[in-house]
N, C-alpha and C positions, 0 to 999 in steps of 0.2 A: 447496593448504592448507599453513601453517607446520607443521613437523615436531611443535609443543608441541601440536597439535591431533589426528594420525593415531590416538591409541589414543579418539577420540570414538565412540559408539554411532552409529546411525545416527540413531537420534531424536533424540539431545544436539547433533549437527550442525545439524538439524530448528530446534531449539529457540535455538541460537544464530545459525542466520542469522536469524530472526525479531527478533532485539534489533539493529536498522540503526541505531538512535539511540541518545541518552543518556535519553529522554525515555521510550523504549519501555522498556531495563533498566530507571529507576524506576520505570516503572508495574509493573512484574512484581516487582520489590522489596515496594511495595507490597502484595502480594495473599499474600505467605507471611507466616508468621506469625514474629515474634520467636524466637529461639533461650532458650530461659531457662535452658537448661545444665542442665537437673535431677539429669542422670545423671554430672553432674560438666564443668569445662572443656572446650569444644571447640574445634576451629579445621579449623573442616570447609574442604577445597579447593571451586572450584566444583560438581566432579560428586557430592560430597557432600552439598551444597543442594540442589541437585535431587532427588534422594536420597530424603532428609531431609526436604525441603519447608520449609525453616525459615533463617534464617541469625540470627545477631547482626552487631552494625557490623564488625569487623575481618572476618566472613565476605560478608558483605554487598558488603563494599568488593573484597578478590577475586573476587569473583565479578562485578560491574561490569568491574572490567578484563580479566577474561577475556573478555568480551563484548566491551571495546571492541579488544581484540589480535585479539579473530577479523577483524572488522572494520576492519584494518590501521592500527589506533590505538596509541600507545604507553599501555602496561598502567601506568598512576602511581596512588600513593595517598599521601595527606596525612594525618600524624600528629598528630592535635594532645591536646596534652600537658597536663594539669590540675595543680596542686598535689596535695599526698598525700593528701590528705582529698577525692579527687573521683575518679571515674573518664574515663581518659582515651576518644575519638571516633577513628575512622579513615574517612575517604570516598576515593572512587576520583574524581581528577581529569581532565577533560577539555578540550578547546580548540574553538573556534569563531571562525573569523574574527579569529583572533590572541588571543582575549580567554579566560578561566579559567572553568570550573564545576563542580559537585560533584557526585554519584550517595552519598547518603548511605542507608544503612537504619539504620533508629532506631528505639525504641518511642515515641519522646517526641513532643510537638507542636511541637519544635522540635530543632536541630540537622539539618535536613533540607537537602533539594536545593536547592543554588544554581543560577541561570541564571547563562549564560558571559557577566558583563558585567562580571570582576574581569581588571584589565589585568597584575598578578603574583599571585605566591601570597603574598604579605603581606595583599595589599586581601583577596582569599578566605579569608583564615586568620584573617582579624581581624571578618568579617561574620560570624563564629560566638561571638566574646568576648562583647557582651552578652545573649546567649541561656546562655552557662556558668556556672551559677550553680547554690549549694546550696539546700535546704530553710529555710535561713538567710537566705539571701539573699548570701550570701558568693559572690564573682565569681572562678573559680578557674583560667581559662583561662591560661596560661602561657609555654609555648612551642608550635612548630610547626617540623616536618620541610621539607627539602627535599624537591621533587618525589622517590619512591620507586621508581623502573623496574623491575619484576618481572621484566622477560624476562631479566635475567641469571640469573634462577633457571630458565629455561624448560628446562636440560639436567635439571631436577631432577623434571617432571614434577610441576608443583603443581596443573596445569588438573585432572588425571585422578587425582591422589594417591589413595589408600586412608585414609591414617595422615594425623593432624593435622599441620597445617603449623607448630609451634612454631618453626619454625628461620627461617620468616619473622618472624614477631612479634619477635622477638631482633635479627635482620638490622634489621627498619623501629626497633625501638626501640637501637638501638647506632650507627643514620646519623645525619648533622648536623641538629642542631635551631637553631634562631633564637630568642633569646627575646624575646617581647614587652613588657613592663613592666622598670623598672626599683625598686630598693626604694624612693624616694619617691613614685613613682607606685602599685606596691601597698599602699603605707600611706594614698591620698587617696582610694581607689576606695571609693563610695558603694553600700553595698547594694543590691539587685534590690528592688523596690516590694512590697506584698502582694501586689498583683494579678498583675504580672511571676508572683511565685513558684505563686500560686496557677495561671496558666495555666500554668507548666513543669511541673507535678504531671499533668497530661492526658496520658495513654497509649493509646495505639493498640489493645496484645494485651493482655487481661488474664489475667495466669497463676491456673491452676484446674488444675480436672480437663483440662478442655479449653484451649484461648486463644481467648477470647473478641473480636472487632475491636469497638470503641470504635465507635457510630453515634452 
């Protein structure tokens, strides 16, 4: 076992040899509920989801790659960047057969899981642009990160951390970005449809007392 792994529970080891694919982390993505932050910002490491039972996208997306490093995968996350007026996505990138896919957790009906059939991370960074849209209809997606290697943080113990991981979030948001549009191109970009806006309104958890899953 990689040394970022030894301080694992024995169940947490349990629990991560169970995630052999990218398809088995979404599915388990899937089945917790949204993080809504109530208690204020978080940035739970993976053994904190588990934890917690909960993640938002930047925890969501750690905890993907911790699954995919157990499983002798390189731990990558893809930053992608909004204008000011939107909030930015983060998913945990993976490879198949030479080609690109995502492990995204979302509350939304969109920004989710790509299959590996993006041949760089441009074609994958850009199958999420007309899904990034406001309440307006405003298309806000802007740039995107290069691949984000986790494991040089692995001496810092983020698998098993306690304490939120802000120093990642800093790190992924301070690495090189790409940007997608240029200004006459953001000036010709045609609003998202009603319908468009109306289905990106459909949420999964809904925050209460409880979180409720969307059937």
């Amino acid at each position: 076992m990689q040394k970022i792994f030894e301080e694992l529970t024995d169940q947490e080891v349990k629990i991560f040899q169970s995630f052999n694919s990218p398809r088995k982390i979404q599915d388990f993505l899937e089945t917790i509920p949204i993080n809504f932050e109530k208690g204020g910002e978080t940035c739970y490491s993976p053994r904190k989801v588990l934890e917690n039972n909960k993640a938002h996208c930047f925890e969501g997306a750690l905890f993907a790659a911790a699954a995919l490093m157990f499983h002798k995968e390189k731990p990558l996350l893809l930053d992608l960047v909004s204008a000011h007026n939107d909030y930015d996505h983060v998913v945990a990138l993976f490879r198949d057969r030479g080609c690109w896919g995502a492990i995204s957790k979302t509350n939304h009906g969109v920004l989710r899981y790509r299959e590996p059939i993006y041949k760089n991370i441009r074609e994958i960074a850009l199958s999420y642009f007309h899904e990034y849209f406001l309440d307006s209809g405003q298309k806000t997606l802007r740039t995107f990160s290069k691949p984000f290697n986790l494991s040089r943080f692995n001496s810092q113990g983020w698998v098993t951390a306690r304490k939120d991981l802000w120093y990642l979030v800093e790190a992924l948001d301070n690495s090189p970005h790409q940007t997608i549009l240029n200004k006459s191109q953001i000036r010709k970009l045609r609003p998202a449809d009603p319908i468009e806006i109306k289905i990106g309104k459909v949420i999964e958890w809904i925050p209460g007392k409880k979180s409720y899953k969307f059937k």
